[in-house]
C-alpha positions as CSV (number, residue, x, y, z in Angstrom):
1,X,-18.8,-3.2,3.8
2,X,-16.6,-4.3,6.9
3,X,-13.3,-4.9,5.5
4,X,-10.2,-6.2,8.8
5,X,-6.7,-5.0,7.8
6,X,-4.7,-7.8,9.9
7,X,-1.3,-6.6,9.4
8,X,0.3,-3.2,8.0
9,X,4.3,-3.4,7.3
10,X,5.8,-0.1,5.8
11,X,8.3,-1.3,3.2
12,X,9.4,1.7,1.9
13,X,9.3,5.7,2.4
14,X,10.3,7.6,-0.8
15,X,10.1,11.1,-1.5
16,X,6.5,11.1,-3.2
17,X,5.5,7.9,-1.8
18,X,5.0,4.8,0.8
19,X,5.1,1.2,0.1
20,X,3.3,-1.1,2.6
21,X,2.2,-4.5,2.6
22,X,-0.4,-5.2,4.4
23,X,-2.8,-8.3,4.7
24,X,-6.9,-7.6,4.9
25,X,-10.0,-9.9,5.6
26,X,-12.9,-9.5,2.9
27,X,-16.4,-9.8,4.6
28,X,-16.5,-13.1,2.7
29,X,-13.5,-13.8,5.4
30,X,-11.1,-14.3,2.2
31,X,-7.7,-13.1,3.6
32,X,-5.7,-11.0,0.9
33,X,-1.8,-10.1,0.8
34,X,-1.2,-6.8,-0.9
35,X,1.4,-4.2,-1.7
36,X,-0.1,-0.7,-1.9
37,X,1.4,3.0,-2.6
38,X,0.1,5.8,-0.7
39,X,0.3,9.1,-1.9
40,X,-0.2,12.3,-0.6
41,X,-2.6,13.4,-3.7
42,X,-2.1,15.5,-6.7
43,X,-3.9,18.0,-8.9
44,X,-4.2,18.4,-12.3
45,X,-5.9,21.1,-14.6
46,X,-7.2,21.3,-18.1
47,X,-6.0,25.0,-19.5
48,X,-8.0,26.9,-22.0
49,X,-7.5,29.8,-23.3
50,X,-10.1,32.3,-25.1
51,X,-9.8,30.6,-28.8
52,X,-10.5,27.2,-27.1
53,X,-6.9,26.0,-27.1
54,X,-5.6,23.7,-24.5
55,X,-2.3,23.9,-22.7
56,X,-1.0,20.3,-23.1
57,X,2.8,19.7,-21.9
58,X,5.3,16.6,-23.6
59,X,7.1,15.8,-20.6
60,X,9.6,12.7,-20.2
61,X,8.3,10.2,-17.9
62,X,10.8,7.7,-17.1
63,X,8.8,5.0,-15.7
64,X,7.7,4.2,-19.6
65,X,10.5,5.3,-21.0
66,X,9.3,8.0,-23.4
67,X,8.2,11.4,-23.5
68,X,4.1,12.1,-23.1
69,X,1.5,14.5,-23.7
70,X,-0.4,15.7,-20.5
71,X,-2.4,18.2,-18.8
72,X,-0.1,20.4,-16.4
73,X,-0.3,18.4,-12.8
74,X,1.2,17.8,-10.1
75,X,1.6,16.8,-6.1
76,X,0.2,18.3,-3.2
77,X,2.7,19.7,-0.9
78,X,2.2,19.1,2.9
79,X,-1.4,21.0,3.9
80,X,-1.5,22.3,0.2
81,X,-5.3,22.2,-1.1
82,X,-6.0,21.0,-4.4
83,X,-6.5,24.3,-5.7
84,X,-3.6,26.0,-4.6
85,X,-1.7,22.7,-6.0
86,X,-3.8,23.2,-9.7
87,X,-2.7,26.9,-9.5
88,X,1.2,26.5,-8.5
89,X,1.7,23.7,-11.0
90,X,0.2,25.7,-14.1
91,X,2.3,28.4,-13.3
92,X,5.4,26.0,-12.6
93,X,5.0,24.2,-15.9
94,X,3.3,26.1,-18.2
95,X,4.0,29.9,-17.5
96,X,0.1,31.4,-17.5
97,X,-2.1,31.7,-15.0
98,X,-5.6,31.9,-14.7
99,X,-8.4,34.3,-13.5
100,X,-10.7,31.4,-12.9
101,X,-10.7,27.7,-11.6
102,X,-13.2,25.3,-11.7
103,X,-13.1,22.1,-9.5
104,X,-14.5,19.0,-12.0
105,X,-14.2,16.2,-9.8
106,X,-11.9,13.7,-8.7
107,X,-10.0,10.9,-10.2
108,X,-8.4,7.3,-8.6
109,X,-6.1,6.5,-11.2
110,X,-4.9,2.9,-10.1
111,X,-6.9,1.6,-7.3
112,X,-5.7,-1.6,-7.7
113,X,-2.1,-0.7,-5.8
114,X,-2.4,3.2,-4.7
115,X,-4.9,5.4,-2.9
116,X,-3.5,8.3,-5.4
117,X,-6.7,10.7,-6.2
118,X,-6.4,13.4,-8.4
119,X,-8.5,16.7,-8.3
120,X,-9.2,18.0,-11.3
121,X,-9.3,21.4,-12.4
122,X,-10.9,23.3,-15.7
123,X,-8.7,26.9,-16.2
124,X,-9.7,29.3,-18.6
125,X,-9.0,33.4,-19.0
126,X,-5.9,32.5,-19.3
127,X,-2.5,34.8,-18.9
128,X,1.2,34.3,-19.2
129,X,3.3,34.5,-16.6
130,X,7.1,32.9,-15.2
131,X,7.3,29.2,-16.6
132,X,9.5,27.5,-13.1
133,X,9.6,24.1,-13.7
134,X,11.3,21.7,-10.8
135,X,14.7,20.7,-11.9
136,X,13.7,17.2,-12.3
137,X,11.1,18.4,-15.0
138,X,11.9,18.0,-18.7
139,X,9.1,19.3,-20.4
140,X,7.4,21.3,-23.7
141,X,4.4,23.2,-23.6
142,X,2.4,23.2,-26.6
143,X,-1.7,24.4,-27.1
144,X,-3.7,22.7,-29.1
145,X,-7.5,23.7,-30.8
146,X,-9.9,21.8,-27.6
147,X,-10.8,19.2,-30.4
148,X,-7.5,18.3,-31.6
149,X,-6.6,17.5,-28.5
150,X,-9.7,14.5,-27.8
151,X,-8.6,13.8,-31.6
152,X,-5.3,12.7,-30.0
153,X,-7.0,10.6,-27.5
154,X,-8.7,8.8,-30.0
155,X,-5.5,8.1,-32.1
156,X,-4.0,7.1,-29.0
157,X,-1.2,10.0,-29.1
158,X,-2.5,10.8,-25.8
159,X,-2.3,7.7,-23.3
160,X,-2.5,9.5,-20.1
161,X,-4.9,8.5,-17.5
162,X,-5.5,11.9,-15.8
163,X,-5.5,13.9,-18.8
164,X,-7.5,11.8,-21.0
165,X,-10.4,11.6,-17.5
166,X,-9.6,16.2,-17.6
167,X,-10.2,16.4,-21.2
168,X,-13.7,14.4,-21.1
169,X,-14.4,16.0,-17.8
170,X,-13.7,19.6,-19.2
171,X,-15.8,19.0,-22.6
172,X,-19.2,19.3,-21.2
173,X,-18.0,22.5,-19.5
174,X,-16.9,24.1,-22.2
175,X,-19.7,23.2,-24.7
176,X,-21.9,25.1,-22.3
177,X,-20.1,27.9,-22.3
C-alpha cells in the first residue's frame, strides 16, 4: 500500500513524546489531516511467581484521573532494548527480579493517533530485590492468584490496554507449563 505523507509539522517535543501534524494521500488519493504521537516504545511484563501469582501494581495515572491496576511497564530509554526495559522496570517498580524472560509479542495500543508499540514480556522464577520507583511514580504492588487477576478483567477492575493484551498473552504460556 503506497501511502504520500505531503506535509510533516512537529508541534510539540515533550519529555516522553512528539506531537506532529502531518497531512497524507491514501492510494484512493483521499488527502487526510492528522495529529499523531510518536513515542520512543515501551515494555511491559507479566510477573509470576512459583504459586502462579501475578505482580500487578495500582499506580495513579493522571490522565484519567484515578488510580489503576497494571502490569509493571515502562519506556525505553535512548538505545535501551525491550528486554533490558522489561528487566529495569520490574525491578524499579516492583522490587523482584527474574531468572527468566520470555518475549510474547508486541502490542500497538492506539494506532489511531500514536505509533507507541509495546513489547511484552512473561517473568517467572521470580526473586525480591530493591523496589526504585521514579519520583514521579505513585504506586502499590500487590500479587494476585493468575486467575483472579483475568477475573478482574472480566469485572472490568482491570481496564488497562497493555495489561489486559499481557495477561491473555501470558495464559497460554503458563497453562503449558
Amino acid at each position: 500500500m503506497k501511502v504520500t505523507v505531503n506535509t510533516s509539522k512537529e508541534i510539540y517535543k515533550g519529555r516522553v513524546f512528539r506531537l506532529l501534524k502531518e497531512n497524507f494521500t491514501l492510494p484512493n488519493q483521499v488527502s487526510v489531516d492528522i495529529e499523531t504521537l510518536q513515542h520512543p516504545g515501551a515494555a511491559a511484563v507479566v510477573a509470576v511467581d512459583d504459586t502462579r501469582k501475578v505482580l500487578l501494581v495500582r499506580q495513579y495515572r493522571h490522565a484519567v484521573g484515578k488510580l489503576i491496576w497494571e502490569i509493571p511497564a515502562g519506556t525505553l530509554n535512548p538505545n535501551e532494548t525491550p528486554f533490558a526495559c522489561a528487566k529495569r522496570e520490574l525491578i524499579e517498580e516492583t522490587g523482584f527480579m527474574a531468572a527468566q524472560f520470555k518475549r510474547l509479542g508486541e502490542i500497538i495500543p492506539v494506532p489511531g493517533y500514536s505509533d507507541e508499540q509495546i513489547t511484552v514480556f512473561l517473568a517467572v522464577s521470580l526473586s525480591a530485590d530493591k523496589q526504585s520507583l521514579d519520583k514521579d511514580e505513585y504506586l502499590t504492588v500487590h500479587q494476585f492468584p493468575f486467575d483472579d487477576a483475568m477475573n478482574m478483567i472480566y469485572k472490568g477492575e482491570i481496564q488497562d490496554a497493555k495489561t489486559i493484551a499481557g495477561l491473555f498473552l501470558s495464559q497460554k504460556e503458563l497453562n503449558h507449563t
